[in-house]
C-alpha positions in Angstrom: 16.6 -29.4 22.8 13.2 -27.8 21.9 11.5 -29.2 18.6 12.0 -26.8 15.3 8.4 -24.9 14.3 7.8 -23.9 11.1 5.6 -20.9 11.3 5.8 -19.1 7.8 7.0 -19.5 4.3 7.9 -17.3 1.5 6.5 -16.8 -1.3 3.3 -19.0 -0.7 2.7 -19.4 -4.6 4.1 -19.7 -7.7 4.2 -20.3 -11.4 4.7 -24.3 -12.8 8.1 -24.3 -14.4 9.4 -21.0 -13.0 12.1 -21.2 -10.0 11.2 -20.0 -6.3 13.1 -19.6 -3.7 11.5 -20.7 -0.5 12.1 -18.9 2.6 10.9 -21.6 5.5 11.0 -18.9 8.9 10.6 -20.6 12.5 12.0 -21.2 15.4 14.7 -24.0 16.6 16.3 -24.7 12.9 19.9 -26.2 12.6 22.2 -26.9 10.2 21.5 -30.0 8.4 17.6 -29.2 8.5 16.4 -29.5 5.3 13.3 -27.8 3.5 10.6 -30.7 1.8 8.4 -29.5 -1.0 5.8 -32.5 -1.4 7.9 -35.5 -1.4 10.9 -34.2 -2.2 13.8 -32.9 0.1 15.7 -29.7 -1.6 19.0 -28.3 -1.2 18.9 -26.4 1.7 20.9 -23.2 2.7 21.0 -23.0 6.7 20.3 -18.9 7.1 20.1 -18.9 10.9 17.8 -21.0 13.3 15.0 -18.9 12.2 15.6 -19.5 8.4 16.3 -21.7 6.2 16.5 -21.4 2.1 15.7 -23.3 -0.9 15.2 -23.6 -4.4 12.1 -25.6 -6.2 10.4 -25.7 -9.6 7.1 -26.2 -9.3 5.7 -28.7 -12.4 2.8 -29.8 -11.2 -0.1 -27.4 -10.4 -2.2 -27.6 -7.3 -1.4 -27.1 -3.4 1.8 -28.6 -2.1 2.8 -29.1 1.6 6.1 -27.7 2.1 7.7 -28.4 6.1 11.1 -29.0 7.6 12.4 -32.4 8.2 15.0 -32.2 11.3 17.0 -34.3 12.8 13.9 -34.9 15.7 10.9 -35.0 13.6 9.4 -33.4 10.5 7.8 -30.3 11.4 4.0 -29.6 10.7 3.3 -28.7 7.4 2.0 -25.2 5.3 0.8 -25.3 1.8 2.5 -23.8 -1.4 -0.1 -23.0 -4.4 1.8 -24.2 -7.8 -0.6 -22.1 -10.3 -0.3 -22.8 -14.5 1.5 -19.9 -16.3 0.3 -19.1 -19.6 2.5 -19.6 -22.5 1.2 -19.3 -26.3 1.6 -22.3 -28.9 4.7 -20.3 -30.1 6.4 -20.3 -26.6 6.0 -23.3 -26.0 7.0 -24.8 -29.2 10.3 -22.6 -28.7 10.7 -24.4 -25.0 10.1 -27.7 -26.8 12.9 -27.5 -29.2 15.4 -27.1 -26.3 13.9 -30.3 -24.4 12.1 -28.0 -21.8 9.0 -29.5 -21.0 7.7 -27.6 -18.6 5.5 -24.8 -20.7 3.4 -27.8 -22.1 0.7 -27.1 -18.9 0.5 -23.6 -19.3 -0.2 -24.2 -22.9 -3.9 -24.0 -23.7 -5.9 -27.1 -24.9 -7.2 -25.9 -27.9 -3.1 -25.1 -29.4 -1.7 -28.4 -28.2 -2.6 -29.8 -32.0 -0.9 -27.2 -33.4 2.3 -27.2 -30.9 2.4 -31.6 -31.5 1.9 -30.6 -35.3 4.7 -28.1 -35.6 7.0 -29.5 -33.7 6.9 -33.2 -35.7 7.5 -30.6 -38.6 10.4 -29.5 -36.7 11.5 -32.7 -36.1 11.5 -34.2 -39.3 13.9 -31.5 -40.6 16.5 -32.2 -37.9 16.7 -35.6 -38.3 18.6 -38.4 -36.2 20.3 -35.4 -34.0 16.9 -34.8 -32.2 15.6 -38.2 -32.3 15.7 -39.2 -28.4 14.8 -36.0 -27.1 12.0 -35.8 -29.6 10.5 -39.1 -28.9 10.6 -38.1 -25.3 8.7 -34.5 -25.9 6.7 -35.9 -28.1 5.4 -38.6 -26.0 5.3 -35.5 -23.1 2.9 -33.5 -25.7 0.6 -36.3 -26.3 0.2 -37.2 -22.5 -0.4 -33.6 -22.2 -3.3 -33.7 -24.6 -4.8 -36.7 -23.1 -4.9 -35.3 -19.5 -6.6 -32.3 -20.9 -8.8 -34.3 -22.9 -7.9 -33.4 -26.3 -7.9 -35.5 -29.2 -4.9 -36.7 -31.1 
């Protein structure tokens, strides 16, 4: 049995919070080979033993190895480029009310006070029904400040 290559993926970037679906192409890929984006193994859709298919949402941003673990080895790795979408205050304080996360990166520093501001606001009006979810957000927003270094 020869040893699965991975010689090419598809796309090779992608937005934080957006879904891709990676396209690893090789040679020697079976069934039960499974795609690995950083650390984590997705769900993997056998195509053929040149391709294999997978969905991942980027969150953080930055080069990631992506590689195929099979059943004799991993194979060597290529690098996907997670890069920040831009979302306005107002986008991501819409994202925010749903429990979505993921916009607060692509948010720019100097409208995170306002997003942590209006969203409190928001908050405070829907009461008790929120209060979970908002304490996790919220603690989300303010880690989001400190890592880019703005103050709270």
């Amino acid at each position: 049995m020869t040893a699965a290559v991975l010689t090419g993926i598809s796309p090779t970037t992608g937005e934080t919070g957006t879904a891709v679906t990676l396209t690893a192409t090789g040679t020697g890929f079976v069934d039960g080979d499974v795609i690995a984006y950083g650390i984590e193994d997705l769900d993997t859709i056998f195509v053929d033993a040149t391709s294999l298919t997978a969905e991942v949402t980027p969150i953080d941003p930055g080069p990631h190895d992506v590689l195929v673990r099979c059943g004799d080895g991993d194979t060597d790795a290529l690098s996907f480029e997670a890069t920040t979408a831009e979302y306005s205050g107002e986008e991501c304080l819409e994202a925010l009310k749903t429990g979505d996360i993921s916009k607060l990166a692509g948010t720019p520093a100097d409208e995170l006070d306002w997003v942590r501001t209006e969203f409190k606001a928001w908050a405070d009006v829907e009461g008790a029904r929120i209060e979970k979810m908002y304490d996790e957000t919220y603690a989300a927003i303010l880690a989001e400040m400190a890592r880019k270094g703005v103050p709270y």
